[in-house]
Gaussian input, Z-matrix of N, CA and C with variables (Angstrom, degrees):
# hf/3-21g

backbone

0 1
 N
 C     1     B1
 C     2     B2     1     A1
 N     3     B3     2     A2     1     D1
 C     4     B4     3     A3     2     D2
 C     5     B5     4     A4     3     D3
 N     6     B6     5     A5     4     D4
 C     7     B7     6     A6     5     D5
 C     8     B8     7     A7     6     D6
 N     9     B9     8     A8     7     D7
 C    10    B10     9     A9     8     D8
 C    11    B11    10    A10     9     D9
 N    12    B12    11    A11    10    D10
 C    13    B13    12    A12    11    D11
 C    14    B14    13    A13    12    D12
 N    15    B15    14    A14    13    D13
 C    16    B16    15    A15    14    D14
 C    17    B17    16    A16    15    D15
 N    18    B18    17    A17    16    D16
 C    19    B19    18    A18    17    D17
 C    20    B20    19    A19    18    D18
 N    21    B21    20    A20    19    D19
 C    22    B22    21    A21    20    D20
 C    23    B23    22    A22    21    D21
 N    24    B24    23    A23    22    D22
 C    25    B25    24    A24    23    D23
 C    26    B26    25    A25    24    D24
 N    27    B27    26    A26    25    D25
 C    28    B28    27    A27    26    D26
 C    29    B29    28    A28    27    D27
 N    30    B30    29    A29    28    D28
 C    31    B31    30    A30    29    D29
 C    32    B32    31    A31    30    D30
 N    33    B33    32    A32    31    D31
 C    34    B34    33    A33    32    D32
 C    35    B35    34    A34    33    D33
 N    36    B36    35    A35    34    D34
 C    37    B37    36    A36    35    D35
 C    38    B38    37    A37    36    D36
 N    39    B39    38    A38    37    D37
 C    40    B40    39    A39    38    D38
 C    41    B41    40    A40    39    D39
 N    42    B42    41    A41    40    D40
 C    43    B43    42    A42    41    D41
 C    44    B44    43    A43    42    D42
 N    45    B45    44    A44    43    D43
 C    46    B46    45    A45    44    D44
 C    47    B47    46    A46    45    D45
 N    48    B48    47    A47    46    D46
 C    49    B49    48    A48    47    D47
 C    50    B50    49    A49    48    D48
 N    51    B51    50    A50    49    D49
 C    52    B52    51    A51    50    D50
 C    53    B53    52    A52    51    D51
 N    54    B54    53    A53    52    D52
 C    55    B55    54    A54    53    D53
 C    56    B56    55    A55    54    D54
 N    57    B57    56    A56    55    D55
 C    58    B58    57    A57    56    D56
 C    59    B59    58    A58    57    D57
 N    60    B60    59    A59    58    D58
 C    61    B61    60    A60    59    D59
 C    62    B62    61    A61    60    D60
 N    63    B63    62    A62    61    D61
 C    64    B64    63    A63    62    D62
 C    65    B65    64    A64    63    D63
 N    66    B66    65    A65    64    D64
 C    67    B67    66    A66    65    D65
 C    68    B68    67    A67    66    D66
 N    69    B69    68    A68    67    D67
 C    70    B70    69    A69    68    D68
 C    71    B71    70    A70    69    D69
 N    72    B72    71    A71    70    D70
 C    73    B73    72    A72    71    D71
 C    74    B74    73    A73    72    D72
 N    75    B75    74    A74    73    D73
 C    76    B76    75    A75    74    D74
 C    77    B77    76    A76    75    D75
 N    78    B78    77    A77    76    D76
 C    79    B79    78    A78    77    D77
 C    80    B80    79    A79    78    D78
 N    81    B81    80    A80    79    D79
 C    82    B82    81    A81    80    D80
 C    83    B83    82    A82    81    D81
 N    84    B84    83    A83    82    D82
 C    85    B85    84    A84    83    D83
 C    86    B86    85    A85    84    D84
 N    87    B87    86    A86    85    D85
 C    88    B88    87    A87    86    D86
 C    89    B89    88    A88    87    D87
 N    90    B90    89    A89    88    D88
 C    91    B91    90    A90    89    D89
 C    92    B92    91    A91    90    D90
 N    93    B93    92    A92    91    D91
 C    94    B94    93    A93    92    D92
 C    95    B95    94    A94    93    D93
 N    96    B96    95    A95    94    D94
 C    97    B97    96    A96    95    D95
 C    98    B98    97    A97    96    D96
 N    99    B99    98    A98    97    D97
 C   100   B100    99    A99    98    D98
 C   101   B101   100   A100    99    D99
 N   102   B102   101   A101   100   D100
 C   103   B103   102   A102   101   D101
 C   104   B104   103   A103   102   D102
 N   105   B105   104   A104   103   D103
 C   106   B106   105   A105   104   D104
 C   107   B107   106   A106   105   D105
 N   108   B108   107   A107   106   D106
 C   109   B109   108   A108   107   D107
 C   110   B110   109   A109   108   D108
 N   111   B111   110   A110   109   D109
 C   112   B112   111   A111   110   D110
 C   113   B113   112   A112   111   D111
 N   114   B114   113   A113   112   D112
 C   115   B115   114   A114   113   D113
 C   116   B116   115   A115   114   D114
 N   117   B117   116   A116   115   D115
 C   118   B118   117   A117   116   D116
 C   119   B119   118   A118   117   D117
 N   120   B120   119   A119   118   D118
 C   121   B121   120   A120   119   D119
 C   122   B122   121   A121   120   D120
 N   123   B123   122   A122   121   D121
 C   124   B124   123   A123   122   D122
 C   125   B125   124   A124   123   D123
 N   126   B126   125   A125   124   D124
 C   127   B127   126   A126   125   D125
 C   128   B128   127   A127   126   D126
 N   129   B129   128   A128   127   D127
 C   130   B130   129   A129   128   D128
 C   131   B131   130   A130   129   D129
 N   132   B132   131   A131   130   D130
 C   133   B133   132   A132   131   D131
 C   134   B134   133   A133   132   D132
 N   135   B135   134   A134   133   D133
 C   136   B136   135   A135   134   D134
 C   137   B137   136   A136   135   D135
 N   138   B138   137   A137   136   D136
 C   139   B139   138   A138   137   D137
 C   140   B140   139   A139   138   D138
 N   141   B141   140   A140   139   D139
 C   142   B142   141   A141   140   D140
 C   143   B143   142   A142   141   D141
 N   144   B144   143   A143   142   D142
 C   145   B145   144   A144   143   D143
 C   146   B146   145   A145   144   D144
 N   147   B147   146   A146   145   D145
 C   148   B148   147   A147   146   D146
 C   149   B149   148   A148   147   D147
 N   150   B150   149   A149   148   D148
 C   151   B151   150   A150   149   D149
 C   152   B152   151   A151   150   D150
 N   153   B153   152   A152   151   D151
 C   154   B154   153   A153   152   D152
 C   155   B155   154   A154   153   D153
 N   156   B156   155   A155   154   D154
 C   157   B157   156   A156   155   D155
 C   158   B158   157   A157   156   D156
 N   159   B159   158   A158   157   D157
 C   160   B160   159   A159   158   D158
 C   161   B161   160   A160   159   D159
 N   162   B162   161   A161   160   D160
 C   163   B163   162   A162   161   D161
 C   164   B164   163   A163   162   D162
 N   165   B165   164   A164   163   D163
 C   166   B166   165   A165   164   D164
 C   167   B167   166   A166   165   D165
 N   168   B168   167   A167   166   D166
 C   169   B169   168   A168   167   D167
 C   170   B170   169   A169   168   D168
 N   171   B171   170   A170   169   D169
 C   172   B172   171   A171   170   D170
 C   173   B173   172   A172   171   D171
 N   174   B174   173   A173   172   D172
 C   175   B175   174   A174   173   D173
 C   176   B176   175   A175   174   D174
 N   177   B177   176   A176   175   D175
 C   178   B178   177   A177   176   D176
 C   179   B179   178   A178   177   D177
 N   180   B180   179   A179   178   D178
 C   181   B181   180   A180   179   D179
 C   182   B182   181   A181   180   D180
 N   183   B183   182   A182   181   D181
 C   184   B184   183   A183   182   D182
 C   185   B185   184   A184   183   D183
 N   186   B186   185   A185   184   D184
 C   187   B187   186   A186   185   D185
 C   188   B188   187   A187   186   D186
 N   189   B189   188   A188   187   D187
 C   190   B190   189   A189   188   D188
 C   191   B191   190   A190   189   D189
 N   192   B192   191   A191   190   D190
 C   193   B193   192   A192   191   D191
 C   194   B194   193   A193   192   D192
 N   195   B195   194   A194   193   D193
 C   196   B196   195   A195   194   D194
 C   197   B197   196   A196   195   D195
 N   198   B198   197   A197   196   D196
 C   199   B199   198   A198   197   D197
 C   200   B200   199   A199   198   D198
 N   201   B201   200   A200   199   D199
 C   202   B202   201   A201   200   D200
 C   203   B203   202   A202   201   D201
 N   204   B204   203   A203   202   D202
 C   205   B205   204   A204   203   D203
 C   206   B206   205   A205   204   D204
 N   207   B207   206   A206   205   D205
 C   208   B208   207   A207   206   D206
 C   209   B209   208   A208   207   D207
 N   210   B210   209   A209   208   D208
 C   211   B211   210   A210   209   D209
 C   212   B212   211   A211   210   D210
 N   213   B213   212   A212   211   D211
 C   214   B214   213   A213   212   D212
 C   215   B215   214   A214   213   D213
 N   216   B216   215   A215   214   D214
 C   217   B217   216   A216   215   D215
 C   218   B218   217   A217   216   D216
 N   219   B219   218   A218   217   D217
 C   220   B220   219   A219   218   D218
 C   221   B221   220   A220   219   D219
 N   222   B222   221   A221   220   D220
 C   223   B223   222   A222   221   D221
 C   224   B224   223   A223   222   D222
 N   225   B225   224   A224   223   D223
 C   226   B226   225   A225   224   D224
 C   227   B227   226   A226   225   D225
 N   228   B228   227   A227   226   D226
 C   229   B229   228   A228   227   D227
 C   230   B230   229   A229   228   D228
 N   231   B231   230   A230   229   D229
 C   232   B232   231   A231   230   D230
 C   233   B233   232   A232   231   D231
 N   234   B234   233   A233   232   D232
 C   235   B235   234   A234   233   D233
 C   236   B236   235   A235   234   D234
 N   237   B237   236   A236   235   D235
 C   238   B238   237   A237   236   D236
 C   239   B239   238   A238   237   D237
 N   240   B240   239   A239   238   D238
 C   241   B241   240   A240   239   D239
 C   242   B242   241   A241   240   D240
 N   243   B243   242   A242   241   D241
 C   244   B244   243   A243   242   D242
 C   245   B245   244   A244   243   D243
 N   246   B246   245   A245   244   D244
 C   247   B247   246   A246   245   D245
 C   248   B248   247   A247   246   D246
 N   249   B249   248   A248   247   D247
 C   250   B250   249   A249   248   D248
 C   251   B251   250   A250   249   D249
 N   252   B252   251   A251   250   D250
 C   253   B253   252   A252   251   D251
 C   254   B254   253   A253   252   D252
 N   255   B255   254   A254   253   D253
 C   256   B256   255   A255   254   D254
 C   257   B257   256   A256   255   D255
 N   258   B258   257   A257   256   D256
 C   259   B259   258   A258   257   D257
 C   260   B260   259   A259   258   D258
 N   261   B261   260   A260   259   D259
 C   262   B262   261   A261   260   D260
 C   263   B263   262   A262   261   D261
 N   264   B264   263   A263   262   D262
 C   265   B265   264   A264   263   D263
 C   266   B266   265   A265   264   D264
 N   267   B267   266   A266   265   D265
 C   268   B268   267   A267   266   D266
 C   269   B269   268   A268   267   D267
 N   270   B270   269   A269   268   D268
 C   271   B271   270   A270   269   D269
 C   272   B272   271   A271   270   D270
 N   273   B273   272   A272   271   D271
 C   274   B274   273   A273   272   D272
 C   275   B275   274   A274   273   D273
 N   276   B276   275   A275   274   D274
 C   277   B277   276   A276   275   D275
 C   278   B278   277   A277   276   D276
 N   279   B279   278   A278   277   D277
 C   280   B280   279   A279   278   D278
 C   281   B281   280   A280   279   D279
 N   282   B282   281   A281   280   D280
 C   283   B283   282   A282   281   D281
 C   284   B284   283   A283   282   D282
 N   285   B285   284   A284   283   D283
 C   286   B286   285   A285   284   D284
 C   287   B287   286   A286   285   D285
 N   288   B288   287   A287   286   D286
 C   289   B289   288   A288   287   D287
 C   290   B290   289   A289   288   D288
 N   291   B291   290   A290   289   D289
 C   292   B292   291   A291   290   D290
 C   293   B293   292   A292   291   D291
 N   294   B294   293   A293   292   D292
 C   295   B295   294   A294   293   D293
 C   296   B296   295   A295   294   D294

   B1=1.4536
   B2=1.5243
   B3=1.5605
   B4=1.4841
   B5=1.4545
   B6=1.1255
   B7=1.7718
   B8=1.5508
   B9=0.8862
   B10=1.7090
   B11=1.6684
   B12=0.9443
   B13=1.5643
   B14=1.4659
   B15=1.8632
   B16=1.3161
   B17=1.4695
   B18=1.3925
   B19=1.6477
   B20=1.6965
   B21=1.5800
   B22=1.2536
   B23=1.7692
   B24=1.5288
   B25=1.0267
   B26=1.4369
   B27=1.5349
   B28=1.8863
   B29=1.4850
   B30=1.5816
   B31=1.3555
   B32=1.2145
   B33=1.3941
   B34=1.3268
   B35=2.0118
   B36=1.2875
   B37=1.3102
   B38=1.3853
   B39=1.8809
   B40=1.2480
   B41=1.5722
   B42=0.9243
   B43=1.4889
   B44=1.5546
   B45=0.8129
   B46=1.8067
   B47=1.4241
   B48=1.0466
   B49=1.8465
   B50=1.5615
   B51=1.2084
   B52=1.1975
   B53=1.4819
   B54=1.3311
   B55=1.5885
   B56=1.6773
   B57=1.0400
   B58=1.4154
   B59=1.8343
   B60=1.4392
   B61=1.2415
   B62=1.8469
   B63=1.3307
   B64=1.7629
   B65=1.3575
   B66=1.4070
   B67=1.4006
   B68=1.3195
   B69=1.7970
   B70=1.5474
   B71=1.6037
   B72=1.5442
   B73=1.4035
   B74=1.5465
   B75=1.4825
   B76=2.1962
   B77=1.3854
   B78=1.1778
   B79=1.9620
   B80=1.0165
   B81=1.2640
   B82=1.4665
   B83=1.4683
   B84=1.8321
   B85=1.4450
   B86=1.7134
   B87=1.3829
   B88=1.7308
   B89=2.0705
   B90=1.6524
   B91=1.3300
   B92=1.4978
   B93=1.4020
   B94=1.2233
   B95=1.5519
   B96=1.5105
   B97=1.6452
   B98=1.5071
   B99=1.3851
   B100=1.4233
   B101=1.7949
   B102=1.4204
   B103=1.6696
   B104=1.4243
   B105=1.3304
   B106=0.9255
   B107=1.5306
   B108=1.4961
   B109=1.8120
   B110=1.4869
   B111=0.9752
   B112=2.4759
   B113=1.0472
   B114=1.3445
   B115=1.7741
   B116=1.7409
   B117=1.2038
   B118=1.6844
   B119=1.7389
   B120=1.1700
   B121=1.4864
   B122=1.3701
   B123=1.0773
   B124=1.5430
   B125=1.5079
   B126=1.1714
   B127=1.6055
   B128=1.8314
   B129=1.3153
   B130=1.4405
   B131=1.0107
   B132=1.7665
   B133=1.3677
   B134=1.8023
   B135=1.4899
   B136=1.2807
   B137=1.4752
   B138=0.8089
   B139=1.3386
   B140=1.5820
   B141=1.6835
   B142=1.1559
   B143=1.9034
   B144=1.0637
   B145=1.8154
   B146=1.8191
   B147=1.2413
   B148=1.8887
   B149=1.5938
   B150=1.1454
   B151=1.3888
   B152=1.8570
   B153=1.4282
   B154=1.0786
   B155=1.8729
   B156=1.2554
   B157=1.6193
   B158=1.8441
   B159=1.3986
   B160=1.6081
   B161=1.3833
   B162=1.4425
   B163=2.0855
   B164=1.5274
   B165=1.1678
   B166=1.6003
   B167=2.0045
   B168=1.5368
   B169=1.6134
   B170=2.3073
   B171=0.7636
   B172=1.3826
   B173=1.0149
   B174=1.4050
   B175=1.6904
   B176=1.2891
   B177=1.2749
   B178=1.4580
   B179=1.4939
   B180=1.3867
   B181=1.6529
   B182=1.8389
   B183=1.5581
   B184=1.8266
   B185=1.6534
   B186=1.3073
   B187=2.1709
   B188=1.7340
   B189=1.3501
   B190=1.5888
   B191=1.3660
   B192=1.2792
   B193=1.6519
   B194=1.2937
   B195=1.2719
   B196=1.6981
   B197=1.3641
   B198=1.2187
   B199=1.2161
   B200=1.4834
   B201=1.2132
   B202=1.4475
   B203=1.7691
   B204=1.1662
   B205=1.6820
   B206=1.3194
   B207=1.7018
   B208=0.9585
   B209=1.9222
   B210=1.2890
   B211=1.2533
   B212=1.6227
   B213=1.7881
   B214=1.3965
   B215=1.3505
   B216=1.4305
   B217=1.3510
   B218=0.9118
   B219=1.7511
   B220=1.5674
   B221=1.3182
   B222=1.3271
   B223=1.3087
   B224=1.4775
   B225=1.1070
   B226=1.7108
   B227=1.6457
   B228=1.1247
   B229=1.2667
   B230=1.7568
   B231=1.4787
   B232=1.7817
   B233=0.9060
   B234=1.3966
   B235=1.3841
   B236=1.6866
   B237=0.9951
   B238=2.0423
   B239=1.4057
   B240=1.4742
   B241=1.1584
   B242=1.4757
   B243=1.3252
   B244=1.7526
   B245=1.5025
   B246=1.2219
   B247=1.4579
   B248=2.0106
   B249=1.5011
   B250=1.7317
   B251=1.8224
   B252=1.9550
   B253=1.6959
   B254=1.7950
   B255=0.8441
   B256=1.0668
   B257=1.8572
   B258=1.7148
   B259=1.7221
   B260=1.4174
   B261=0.8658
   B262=2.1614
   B263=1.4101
   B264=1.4976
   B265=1.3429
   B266=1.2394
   B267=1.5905
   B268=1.3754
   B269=1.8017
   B270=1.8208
   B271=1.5991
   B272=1.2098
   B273=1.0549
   B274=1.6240
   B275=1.5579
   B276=1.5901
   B277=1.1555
   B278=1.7421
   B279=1.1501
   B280=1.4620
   B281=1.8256
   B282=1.2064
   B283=1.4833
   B284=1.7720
   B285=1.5574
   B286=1.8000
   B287=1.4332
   B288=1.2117
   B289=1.7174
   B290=1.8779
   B291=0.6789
   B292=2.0111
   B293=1.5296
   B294=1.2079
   B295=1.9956
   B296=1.4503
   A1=110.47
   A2=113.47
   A3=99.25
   A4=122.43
   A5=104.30
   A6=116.70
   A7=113.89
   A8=124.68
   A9=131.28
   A10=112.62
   A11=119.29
   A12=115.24
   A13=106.86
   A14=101.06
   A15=130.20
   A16=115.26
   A17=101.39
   A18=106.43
   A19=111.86
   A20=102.83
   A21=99.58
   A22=94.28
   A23=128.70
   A24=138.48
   A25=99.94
   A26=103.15
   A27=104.32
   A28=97.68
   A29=90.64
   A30=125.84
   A31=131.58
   A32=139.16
   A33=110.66
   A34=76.37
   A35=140.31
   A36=133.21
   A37=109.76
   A38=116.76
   A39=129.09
   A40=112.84
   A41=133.71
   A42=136.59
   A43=126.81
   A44=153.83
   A45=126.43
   A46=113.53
   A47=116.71
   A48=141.93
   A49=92.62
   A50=134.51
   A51=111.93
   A52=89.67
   A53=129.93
   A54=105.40
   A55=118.01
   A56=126.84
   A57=137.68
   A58=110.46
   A59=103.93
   A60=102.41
   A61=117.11
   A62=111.66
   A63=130.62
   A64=100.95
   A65=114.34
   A66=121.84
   A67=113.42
   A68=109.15
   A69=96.82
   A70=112.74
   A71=104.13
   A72=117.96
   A73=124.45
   A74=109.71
   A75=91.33
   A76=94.03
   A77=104.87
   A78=123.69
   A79=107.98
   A80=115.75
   A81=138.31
   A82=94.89
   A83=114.45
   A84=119.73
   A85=88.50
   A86=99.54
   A87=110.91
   A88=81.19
   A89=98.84
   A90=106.40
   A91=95.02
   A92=122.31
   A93=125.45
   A94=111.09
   A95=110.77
   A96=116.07
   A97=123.31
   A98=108.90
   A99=93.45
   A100=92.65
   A101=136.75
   A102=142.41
   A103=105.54
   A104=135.58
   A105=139.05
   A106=133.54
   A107=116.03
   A108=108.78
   A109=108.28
   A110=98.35
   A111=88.51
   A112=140.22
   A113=102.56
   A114=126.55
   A115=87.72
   A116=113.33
   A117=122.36
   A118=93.92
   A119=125.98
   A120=122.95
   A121=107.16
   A122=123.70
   A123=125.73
   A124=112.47
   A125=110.71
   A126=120.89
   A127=97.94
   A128=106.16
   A129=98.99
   A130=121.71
   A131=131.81
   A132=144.68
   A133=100.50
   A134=120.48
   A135=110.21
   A136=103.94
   A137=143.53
   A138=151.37
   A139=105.26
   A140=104.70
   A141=110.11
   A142=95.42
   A143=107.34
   A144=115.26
   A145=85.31
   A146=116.56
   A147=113.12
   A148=95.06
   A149=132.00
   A150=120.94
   A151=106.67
   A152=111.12
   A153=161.12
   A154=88.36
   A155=110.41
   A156=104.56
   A157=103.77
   A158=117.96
   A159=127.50
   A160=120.91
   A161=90.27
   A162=91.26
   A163=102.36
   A164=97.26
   A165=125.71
   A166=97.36
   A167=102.07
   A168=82.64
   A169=97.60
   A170=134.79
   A171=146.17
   A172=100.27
   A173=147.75
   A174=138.35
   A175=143.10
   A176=110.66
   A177=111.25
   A178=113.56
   A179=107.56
   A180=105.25
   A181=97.54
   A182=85.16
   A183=104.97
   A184=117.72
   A185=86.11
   A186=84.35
   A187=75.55
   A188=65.53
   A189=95.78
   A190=130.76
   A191=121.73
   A192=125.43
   A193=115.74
   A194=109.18
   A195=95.76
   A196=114.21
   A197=144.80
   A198=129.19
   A199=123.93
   A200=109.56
   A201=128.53
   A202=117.27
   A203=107.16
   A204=120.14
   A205=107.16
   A206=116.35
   A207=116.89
   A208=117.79
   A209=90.44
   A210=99.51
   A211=104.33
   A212=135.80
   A213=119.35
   A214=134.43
   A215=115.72
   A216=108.97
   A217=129.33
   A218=118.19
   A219=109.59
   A220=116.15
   A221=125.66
   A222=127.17
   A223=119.84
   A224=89.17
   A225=116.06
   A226=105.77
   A227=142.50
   A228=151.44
   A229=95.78
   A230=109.92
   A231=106.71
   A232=104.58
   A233=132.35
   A234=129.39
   A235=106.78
   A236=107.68
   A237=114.90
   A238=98.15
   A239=132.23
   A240=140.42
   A241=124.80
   A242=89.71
   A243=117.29
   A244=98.19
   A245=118.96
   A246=105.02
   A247=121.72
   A248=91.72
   A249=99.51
   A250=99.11
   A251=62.24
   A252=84.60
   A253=97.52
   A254=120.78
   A255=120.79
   A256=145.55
   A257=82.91
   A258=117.29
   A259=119.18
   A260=138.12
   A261=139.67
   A262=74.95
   A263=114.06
   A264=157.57
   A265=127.68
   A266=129.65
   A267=116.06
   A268=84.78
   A269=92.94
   A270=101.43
   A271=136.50
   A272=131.59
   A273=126.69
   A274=105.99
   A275=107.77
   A276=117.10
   A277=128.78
   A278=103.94
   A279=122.99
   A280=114.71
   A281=106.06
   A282=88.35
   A283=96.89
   A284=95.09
   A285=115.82
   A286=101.53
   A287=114.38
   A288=124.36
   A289=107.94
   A290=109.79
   A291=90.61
   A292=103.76
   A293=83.26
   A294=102.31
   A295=97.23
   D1=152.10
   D2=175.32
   D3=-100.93
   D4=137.67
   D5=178.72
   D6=-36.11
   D7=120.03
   D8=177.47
   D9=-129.50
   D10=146.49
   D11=-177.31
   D12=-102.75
   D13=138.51
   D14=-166.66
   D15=-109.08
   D16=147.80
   D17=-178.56
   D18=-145.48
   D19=119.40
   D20=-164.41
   D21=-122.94
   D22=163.95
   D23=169.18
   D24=-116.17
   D25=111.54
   D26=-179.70
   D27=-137.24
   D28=158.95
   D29=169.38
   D30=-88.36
   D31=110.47
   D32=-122.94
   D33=-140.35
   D34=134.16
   D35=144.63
   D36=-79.50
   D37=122.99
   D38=-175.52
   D39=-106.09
   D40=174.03
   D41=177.96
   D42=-47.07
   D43=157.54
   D44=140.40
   D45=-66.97
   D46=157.00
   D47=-154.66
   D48=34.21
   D49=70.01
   D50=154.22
   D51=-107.11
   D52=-23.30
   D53=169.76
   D54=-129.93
   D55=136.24
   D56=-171.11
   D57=-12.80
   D58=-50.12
   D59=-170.53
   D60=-85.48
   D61=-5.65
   D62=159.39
   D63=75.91
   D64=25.81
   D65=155.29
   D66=-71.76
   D67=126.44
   D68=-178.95
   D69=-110.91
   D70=13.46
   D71=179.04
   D72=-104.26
   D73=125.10
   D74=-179.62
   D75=-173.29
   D76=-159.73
   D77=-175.46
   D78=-162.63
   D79=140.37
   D80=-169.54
   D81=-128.83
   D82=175.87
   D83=154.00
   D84=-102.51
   D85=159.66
   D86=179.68
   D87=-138.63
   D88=147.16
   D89=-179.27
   D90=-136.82
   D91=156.83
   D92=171.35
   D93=170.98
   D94=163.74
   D95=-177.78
   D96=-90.33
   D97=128.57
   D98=-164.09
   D99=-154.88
   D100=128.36
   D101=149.94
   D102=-13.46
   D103=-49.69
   D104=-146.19
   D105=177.51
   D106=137.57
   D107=-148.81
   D108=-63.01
   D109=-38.88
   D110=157.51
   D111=-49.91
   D112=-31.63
   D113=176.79
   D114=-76.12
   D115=-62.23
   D116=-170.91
   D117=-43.19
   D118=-64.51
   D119=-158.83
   D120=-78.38
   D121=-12.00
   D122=164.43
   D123=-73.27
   D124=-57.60
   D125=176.97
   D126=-41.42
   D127=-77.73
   D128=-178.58
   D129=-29.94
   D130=-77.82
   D131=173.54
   D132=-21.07
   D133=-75.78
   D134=-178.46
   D135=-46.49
   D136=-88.22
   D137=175.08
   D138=15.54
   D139=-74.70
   D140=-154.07
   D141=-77.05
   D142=-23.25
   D143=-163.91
   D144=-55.21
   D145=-36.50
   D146=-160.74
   D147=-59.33
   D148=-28.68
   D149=-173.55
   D150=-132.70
   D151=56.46
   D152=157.13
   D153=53.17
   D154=19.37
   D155=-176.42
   D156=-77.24
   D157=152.91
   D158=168.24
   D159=-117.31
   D160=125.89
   D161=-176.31
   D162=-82.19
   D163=120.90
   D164=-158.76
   D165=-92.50
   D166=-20.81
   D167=173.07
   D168=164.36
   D169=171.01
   D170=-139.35
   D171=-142.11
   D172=121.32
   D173=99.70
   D174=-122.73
   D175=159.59
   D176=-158.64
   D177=69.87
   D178=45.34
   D179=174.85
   D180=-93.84
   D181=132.52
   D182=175.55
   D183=-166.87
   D184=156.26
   D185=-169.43
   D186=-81.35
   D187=159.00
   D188=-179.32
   D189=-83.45
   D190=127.15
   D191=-168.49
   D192=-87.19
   D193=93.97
   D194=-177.42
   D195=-68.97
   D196=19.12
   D197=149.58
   D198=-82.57
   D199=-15.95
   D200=177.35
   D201=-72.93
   D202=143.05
   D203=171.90
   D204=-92.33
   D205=123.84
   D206=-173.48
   D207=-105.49
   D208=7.00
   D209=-178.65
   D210=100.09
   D211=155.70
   D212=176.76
   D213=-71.16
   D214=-2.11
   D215=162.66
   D216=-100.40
   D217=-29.38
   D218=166.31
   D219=-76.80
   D220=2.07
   D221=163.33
   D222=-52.97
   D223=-74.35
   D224=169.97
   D225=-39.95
   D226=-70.94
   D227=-178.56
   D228=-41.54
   D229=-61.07
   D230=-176.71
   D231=-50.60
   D232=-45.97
   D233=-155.68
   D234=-82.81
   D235=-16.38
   D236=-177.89
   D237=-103.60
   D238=15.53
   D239=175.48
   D240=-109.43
   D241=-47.21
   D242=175.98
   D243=-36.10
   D244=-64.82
   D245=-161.17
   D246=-101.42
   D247=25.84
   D248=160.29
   D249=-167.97
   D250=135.87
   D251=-166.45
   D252=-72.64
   D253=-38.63
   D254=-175.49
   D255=-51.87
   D256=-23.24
   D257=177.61
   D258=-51.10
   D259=-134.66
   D260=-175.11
   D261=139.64
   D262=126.67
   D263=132.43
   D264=-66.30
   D265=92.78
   D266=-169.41
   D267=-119.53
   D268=140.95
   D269=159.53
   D270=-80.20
   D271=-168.03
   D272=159.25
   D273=-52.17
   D274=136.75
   D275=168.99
   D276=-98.79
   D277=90.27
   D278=177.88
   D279=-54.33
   D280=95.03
   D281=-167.05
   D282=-129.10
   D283=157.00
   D284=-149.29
   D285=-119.51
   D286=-168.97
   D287=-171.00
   D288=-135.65
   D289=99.10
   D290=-172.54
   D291=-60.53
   D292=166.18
   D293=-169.81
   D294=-78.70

């Protein structure tokens, strides 16, 4: 299959102190190249497992339209992606408190 680049909005459980405020809950967009959106959510999962974080859940996973505006940061990330397949694009990490 051919490699196409992926963009998912996930929920990710992160460490404690991995960020100032010791929230270990949030969502980011994560971007990366992958055959296919299973291959894509696998890639992530390993990804995030290296720094012991768990993708807690997916939406809005889709290859990416390059005719489309992705807004300026996931722009930026596609565009520092485009030319290695190998890269993972993570966005700002928006992270929450459960009720």
């Amino acid at each position: 299959m051919e490699l196409k680049m992926w963009m998912t909005t996930a929920e990710v459980r992160i460490q404690p102190g991995d960020v100032p405020s010791g929230d270990v809950l949030g969502f980011m967009r994560i971007t990366a190249w992958a055959s296919s959106e299973s291959e894509f959510i696998g890639r992530v999962r390993d990804f995030l497992a290296k720094y012991q974080w768990i993708l807690l859940g997916s939406e809005n996973t889709h290859a990416i339209d390059s005719d489309r505006d992705y807004g300026d940061e996931a722009n930026a990330i596609i565009d520092h992606i485009r030319d290695n397949e190998d890269f993972i694009g993570l966005g700002t990490f928006y992270s929450y408190r459960p009720n």
